[in-house]
Structures are given as structure tokens and as C-alpha cells.
Biopython code that builds the backbone (N, CA, C, O; Angstrom):
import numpy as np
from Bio.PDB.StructureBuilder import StructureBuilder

atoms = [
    (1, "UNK", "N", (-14.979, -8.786, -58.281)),
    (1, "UNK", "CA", (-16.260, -9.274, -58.726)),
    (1, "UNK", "C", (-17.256, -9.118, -57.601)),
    (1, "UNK", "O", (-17.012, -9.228, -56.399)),
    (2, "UNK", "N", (-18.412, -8.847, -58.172)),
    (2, "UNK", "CA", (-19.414, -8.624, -56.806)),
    (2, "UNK", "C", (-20.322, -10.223, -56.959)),
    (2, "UNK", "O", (-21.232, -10.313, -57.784)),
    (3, "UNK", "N", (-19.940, -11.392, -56.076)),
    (3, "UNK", "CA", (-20.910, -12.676, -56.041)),
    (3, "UNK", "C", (-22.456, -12.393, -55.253)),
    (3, "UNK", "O", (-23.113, -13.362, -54.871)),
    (4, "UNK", "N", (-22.688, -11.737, -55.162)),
    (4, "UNK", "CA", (-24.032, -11.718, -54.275)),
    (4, "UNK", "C", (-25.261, -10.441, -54.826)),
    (4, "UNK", "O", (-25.872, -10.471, -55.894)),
    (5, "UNK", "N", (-25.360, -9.482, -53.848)),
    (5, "UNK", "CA", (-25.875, -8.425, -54.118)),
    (5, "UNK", "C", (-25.221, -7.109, -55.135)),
    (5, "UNK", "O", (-24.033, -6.919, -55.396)),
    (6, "UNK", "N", (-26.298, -6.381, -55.548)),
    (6, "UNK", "CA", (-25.697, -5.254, -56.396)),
    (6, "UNK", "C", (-24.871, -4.452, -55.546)),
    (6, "UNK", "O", (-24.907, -4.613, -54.326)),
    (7, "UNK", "N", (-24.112, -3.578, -56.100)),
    (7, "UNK", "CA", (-23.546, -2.467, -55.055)),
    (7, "UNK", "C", (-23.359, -1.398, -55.960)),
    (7, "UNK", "O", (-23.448, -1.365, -57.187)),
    (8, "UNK", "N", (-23.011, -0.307, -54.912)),
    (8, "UNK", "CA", (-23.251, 1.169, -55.636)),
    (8, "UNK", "C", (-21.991, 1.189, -56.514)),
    (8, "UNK", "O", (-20.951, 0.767, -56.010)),
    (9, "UNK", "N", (-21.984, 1.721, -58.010)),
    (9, "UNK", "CA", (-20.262, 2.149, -58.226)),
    (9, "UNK", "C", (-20.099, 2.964, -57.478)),
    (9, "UNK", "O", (-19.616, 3.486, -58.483)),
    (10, "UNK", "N", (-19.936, 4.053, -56.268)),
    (10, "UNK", "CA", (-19.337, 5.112, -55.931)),
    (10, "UNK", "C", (-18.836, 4.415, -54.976)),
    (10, "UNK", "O", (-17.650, 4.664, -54.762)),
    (11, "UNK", "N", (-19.528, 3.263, -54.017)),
    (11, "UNK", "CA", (-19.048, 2.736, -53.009)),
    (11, "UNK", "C", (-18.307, 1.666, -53.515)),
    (11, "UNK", "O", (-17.853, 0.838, -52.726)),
    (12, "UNK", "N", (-18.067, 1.535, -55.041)),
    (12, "UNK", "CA", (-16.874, 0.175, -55.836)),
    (12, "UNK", "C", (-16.005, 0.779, -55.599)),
    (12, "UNK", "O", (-15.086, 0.564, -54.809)),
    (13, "UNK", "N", (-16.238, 1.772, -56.395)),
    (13, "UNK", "CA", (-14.734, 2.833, -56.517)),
    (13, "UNK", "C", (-13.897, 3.232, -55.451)),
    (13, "UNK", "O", (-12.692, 3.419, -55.620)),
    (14, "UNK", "N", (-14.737, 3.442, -53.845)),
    (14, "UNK", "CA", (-14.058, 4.378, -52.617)),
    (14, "UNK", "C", (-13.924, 2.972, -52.564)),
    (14, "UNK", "O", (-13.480, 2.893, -53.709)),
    (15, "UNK", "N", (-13.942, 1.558, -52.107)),
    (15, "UNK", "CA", (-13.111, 0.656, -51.957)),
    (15, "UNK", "C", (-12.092, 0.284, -52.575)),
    (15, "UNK", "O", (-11.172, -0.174, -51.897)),
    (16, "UNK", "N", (-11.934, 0.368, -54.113)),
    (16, "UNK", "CA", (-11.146, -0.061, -54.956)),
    (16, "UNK", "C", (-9.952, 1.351, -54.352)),
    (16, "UNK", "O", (-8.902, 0.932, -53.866)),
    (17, "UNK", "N", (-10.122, 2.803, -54.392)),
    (17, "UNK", "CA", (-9.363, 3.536, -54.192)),
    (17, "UNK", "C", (-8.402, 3.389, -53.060)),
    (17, "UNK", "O", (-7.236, 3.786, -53.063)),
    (18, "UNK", "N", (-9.131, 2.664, -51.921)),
    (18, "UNK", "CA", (-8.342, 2.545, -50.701)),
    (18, "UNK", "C", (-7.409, 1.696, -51.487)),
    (18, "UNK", "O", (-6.360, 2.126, -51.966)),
    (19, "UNK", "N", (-7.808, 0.544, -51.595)),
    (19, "UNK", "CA", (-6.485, -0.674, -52.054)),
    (19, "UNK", "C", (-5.419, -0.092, -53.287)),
    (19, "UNK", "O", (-4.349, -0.630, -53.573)),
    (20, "UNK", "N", (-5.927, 1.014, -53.873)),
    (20, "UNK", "CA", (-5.198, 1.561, -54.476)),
    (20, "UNK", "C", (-3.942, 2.622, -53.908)),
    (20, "UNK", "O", (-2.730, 2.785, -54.044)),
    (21, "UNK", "N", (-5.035, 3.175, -53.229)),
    (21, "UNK", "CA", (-3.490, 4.032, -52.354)),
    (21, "UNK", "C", (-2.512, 2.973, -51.366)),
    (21, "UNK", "O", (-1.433, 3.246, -50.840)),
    (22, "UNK", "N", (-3.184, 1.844, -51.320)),
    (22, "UNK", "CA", (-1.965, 0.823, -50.335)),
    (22, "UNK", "C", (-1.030, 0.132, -51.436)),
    (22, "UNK", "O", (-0.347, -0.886, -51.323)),
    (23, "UNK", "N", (-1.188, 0.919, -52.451)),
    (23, "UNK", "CA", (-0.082, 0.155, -53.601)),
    (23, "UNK", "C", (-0.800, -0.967, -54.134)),
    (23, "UNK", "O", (-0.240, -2.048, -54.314)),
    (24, "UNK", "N", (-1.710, -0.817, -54.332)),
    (24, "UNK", "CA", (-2.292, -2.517, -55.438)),
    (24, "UNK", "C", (-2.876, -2.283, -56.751)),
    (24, "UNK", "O", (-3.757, -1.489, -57.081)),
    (25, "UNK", "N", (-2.356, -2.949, -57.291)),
    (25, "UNK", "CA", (-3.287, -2.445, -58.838)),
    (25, "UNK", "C", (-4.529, -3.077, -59.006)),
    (25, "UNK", "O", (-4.689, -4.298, -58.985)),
    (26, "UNK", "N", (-5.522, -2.123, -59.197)),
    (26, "UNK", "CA", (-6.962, -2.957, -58.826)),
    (26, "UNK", "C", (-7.372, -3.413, -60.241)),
    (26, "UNK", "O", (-6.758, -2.990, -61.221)),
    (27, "UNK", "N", (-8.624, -4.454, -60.379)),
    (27, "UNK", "CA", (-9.371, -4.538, -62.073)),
    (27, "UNK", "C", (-10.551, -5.061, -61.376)),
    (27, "UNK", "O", (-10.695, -6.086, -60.710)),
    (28, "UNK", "N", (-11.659, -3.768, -61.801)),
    (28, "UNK", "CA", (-12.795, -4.012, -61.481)),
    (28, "UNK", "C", (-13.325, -4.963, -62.288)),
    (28, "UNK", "O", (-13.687, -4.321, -63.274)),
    (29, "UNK", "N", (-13.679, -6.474, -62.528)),
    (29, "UNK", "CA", (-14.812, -6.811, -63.523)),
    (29, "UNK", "C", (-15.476, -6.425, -63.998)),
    (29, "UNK", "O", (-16.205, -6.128, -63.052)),
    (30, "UNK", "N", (-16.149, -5.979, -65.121)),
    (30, "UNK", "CA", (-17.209, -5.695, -65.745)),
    (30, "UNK", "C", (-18.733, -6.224, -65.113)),
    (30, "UNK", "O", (-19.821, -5.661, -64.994)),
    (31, "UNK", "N", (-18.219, -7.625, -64.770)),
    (31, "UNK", "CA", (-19.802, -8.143, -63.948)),
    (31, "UNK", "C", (-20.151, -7.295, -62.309)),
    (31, "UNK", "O", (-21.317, -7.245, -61.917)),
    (32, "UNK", "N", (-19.014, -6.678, -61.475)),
    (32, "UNK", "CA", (-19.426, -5.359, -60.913)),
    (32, "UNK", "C", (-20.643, -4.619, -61.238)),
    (32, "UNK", "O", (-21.322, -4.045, -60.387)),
    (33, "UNK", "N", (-20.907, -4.644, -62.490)),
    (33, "UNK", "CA", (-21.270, -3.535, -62.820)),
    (33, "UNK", "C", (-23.116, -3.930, -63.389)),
    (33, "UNK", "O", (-24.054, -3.179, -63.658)),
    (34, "UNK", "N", (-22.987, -5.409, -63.380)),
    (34, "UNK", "CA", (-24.374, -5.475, -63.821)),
    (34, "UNK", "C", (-25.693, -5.985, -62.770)),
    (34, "UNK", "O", (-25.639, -6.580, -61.694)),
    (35, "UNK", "N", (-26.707, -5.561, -63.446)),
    (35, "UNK", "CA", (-28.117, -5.749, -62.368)),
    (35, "UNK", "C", (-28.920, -6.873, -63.175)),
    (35, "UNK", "O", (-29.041, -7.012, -64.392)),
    (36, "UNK", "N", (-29.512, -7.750, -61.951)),
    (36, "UNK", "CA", (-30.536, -8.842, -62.267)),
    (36, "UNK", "C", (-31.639, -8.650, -61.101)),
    (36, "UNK", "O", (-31.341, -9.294, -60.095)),
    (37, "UNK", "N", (-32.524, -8.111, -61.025)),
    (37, "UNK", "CA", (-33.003, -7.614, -59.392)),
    (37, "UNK", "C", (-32.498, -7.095, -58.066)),
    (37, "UNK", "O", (-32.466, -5.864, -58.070)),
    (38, "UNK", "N", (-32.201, -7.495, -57.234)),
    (38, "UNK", "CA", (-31.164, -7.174, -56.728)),
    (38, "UNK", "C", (-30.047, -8.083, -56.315)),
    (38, "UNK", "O", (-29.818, -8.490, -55.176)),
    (39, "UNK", "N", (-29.299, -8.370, -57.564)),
    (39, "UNK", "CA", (-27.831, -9.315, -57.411)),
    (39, "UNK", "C", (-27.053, -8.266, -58.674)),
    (39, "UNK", "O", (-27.388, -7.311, -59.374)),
    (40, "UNK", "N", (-26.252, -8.820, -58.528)),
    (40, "UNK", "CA", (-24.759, -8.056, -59.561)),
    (40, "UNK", "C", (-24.684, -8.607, -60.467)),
    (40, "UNK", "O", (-23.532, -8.894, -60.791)),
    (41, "UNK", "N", (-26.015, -9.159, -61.561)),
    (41, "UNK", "CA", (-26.256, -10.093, -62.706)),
    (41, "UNK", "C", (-26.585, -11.413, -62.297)),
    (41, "UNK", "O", (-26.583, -11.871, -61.155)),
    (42, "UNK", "N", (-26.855, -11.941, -63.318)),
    (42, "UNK", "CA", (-27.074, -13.592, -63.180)),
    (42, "UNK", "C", (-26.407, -14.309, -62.704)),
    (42, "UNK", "O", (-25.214, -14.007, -62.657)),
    (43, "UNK", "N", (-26.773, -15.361, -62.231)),
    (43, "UNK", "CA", (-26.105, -16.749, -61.827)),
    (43, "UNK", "C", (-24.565, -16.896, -63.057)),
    (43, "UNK", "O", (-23.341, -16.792, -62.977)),
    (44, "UNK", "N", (-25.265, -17.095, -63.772)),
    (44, "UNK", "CA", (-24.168, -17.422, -65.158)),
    (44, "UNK", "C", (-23.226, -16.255, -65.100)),
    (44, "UNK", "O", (-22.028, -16.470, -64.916)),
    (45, "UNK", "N", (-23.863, -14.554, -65.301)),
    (45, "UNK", "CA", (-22.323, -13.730, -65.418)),
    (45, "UNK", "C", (-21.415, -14.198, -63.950)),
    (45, "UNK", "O", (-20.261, -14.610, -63.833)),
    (46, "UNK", "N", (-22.291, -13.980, -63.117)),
    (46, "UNK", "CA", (-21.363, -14.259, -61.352)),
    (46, "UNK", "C", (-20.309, -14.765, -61.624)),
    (46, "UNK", "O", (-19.194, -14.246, -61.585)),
    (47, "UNK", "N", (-20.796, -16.515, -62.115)),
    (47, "UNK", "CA", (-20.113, -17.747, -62.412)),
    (47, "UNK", "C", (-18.821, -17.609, -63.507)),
    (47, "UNK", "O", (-17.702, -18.114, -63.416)),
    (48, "UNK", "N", (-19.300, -16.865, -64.421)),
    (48, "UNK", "CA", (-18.204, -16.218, -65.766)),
    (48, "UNK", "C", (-17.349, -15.418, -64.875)),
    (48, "UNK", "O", (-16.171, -15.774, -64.868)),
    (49, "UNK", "N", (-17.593, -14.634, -64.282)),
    (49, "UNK", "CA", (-16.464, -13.521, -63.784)),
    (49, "UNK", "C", (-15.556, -14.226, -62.993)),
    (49, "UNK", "O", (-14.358, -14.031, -63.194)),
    (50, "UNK", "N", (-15.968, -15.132, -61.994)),
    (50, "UNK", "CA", (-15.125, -15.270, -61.035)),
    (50, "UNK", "C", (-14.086, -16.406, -62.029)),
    (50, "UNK", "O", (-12.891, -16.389, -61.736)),
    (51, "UNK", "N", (-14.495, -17.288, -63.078)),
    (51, "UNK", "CA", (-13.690, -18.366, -63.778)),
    (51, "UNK", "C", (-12.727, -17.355, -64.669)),
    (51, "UNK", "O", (-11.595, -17.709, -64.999)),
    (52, "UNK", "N", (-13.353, -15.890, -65.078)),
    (52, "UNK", "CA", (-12.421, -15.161, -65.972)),
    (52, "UNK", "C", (-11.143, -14.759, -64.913)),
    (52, "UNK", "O", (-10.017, -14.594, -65.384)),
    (53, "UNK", "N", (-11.373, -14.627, -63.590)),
    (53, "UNK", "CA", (-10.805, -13.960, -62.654)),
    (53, "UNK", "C", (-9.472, -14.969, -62.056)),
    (53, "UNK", "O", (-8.488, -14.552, -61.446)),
    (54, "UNK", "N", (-9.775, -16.418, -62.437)),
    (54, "UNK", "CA", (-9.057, -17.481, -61.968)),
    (54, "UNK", "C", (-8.462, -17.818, -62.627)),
    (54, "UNK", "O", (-7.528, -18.534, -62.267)),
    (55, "UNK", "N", (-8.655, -17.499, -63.993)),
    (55, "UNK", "CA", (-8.080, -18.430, -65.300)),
    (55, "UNK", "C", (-6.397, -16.858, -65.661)),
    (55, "UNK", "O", (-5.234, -16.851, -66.065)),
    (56, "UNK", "N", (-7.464, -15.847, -65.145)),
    (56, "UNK", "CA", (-6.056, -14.792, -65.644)),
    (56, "UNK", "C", (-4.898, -14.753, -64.761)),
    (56, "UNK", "O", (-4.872, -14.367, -63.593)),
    (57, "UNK", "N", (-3.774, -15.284, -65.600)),
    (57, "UNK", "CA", (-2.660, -15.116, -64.529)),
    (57, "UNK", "C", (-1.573, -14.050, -64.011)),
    (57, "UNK", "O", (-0.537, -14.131, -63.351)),
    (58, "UNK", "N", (-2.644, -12.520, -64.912)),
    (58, "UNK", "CA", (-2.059, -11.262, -63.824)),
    (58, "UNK", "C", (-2.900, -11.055, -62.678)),
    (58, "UNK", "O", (-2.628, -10.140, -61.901)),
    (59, "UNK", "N", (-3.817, -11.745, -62.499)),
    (59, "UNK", "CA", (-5.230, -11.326, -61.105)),
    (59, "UNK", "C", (-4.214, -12.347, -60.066)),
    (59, "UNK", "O", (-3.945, -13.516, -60.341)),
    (60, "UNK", "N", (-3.641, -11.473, -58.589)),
    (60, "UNK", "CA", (-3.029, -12.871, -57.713)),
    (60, "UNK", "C", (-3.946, -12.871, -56.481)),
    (60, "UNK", "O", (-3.678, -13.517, -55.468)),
    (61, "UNK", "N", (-5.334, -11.908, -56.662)),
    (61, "UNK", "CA", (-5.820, -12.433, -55.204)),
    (61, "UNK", "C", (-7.572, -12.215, -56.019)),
    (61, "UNK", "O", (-7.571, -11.929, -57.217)),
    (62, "UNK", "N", (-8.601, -12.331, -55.471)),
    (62, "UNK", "CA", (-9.903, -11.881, -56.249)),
    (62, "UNK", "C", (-10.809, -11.160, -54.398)),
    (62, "UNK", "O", (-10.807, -11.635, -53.263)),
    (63, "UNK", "N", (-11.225, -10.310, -54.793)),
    (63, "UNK", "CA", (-12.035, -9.598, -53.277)),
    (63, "UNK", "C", (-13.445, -9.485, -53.428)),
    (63, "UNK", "O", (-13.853, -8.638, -54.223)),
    (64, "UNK", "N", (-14.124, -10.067, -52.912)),
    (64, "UNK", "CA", (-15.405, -9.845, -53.346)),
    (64, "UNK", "C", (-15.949, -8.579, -52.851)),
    (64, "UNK", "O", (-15.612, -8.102, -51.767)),
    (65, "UNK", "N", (-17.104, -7.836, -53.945)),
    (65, "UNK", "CA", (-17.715, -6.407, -53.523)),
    (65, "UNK", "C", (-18.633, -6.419, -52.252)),
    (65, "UNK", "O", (-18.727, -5.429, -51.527)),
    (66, "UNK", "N", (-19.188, -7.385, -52.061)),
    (66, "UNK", "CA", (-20.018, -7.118, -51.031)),
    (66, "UNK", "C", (-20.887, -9.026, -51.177)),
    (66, "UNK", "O", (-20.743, -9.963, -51.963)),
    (67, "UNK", "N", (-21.551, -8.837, -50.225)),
    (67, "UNK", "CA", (-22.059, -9.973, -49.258)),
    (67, "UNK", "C", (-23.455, -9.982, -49.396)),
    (67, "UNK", "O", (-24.055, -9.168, -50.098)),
    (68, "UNK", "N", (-24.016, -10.917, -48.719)),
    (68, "UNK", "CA", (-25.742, -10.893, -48.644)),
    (68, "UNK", "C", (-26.145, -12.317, -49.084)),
    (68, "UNK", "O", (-25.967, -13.207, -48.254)),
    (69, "UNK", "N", (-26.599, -12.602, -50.130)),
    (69, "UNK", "CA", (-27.194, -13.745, -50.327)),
    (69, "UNK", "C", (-26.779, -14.949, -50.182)),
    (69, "UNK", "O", (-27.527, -15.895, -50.432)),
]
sb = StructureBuilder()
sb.init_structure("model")
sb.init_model(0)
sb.init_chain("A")
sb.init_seg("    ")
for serial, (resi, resn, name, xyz) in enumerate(atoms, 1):
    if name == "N":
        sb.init_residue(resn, " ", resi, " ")
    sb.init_atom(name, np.array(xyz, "f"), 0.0, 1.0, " ", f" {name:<3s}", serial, name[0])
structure = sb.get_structure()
């Protein structure tokens, strides 16, 4: 999940790929992927992703995309 600022997909993906070649099975959120100015969606999706991310019990760690606000 990205909690803060937007980020590029190309620079989601070359992160997600590293953790992928170290053997991890990645799941990008969907809220990754959305824009509210410059954050990764609203307050509310943020808040939805990270509770969808906690509540699923195949997710065993959550990484955030990037930083800033």
C-alpha cells in the first residue's frame, strides 16, 4: 500500500520485482494505484487498504511504497 505520497507504477513494480526475485510473493493493492493531488488517494482509500491488508490472513508482512507526508 502506498500511505503517503503518489508513486510511479514503474518504480512499484522495480521494487515489488526485487522482493520478488528474493522469493516473496508480492500483492500490490489497488490503492497503489490511485491519485488525490499528490497522495496515493484519499484519507479513506489509504485507511481501507491498509484495514483490507490486516484483516487478510494470506498478507504476513505489509511494506509501505514510499514516504513523505
Amino acid at each position: 500500500m502506498a500511505p503517503s505520497s503518489r508513486i510511479d507504477a514503474s518504480d512499484l513494480e522495480n521494487g515489488a520485482e526485487i522482493l520478488r526475485r528474493k522469493g516473496y510473493d508480492v500483492f500490490l493493492h489497488p490503492q497503489c494505484h490511485e491519485k488525490f493531488h499528490q497522495s496515493a488517494g484519499t484519507n479513506e482509500q489509504k485507511r481501507d487498504a491498509l484495514h483490507d491488508l490486516i484483516a487478510d490472513p494470506k498478507i504476513k508482512a505489509v511494506f509501505f511504497a514510499t514516504g513523505g507526508n
